[in-house]
N, C-alpha and C positions, 0 to 999 in steps of 0.2 A: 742480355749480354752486357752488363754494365762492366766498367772498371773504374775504381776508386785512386786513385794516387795519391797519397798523402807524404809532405816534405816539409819539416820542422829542424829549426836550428836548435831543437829543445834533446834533452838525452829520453830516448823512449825505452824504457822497460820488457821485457819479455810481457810480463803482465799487463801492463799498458797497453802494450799490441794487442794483446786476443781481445783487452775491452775492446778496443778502438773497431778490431775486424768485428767484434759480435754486435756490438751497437751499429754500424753500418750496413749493417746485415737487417735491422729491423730499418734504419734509416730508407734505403733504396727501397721500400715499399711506398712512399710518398707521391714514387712516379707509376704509374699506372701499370702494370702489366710486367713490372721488376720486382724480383724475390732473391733472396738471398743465394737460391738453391744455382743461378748463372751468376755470382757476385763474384768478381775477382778482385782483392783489394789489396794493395801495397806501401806498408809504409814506410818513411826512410828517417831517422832522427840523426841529430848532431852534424845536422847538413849547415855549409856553410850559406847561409842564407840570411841576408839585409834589409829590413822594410824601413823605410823614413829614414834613411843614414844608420842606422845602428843595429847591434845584432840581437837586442830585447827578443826575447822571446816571441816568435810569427812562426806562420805555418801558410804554405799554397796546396789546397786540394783541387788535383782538376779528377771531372770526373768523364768517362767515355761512355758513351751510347749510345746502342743500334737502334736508328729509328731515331724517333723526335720524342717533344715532352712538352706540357704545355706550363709556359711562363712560370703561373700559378703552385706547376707541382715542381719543380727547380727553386721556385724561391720556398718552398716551403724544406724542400730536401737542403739548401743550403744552410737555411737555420738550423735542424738537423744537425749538419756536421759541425756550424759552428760550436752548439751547442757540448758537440764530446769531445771537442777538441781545448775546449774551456774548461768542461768540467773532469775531463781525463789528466792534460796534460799544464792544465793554469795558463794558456794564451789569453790572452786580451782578445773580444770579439773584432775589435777594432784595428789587429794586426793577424788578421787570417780573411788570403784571399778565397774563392770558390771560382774555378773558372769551368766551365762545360763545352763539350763537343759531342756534336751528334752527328750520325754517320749513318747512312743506308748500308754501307758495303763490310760485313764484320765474319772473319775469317774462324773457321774451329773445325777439330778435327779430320783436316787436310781438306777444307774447303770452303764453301761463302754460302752466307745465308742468304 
């Protein structure tokens, strides 16, 4: 039950987006036991948003996850995103944060897992 949030001061495309949700969709297989088929991903563009004083082109993904992940496959899944969000949307690797949260307790269809 991952969830992806993606937040860029960059203007994102209709087209852009579906890359960004399909490539993320192979992305979250990095973590163990996550497939596309429980992915829920959202992205937001033309958000007012500031890294290092100015509003160059950044982007903050955090991502949600039931259960935990090991180091290894987060930093591997964070390349990952930096990766599509360089190569989709032209950010600098070096202005795109990844932040993660991992959560036993994750709620769907009127209840908790």
């Amino acid at each position: 039950m991952p969830f992806i949030k993606i937040t860029s001061n960059v203007s994102i495309s209709a087209e852009q987006a579906d890359q960004i949700k399909f490539r993320c969709g192979t992305a979250i297989t990095a973590i163990p036991g996550k497939s596309e088929g429980w992915l829920m991903v959202g992205i937001e563009g033309d958000s007012m948003l500031y890294f290092r004083g100015t509003d160059e082109p950044a982007a903050i993904t955090e991502v949600s996850l039931y259960g935990s992940a090991s180091s290894q496959a987060l930093n591997t899944l964070t390349s990952h995103i930096t990766g599509i969000l360089t190569e989709i949307l032209g950010i600098s690797s070096d202005r795109i944060y990844v932040s993660y949260q991992c959560t036993d307790h994750w709620g769907w269809n009127g209840a908790n897992f």
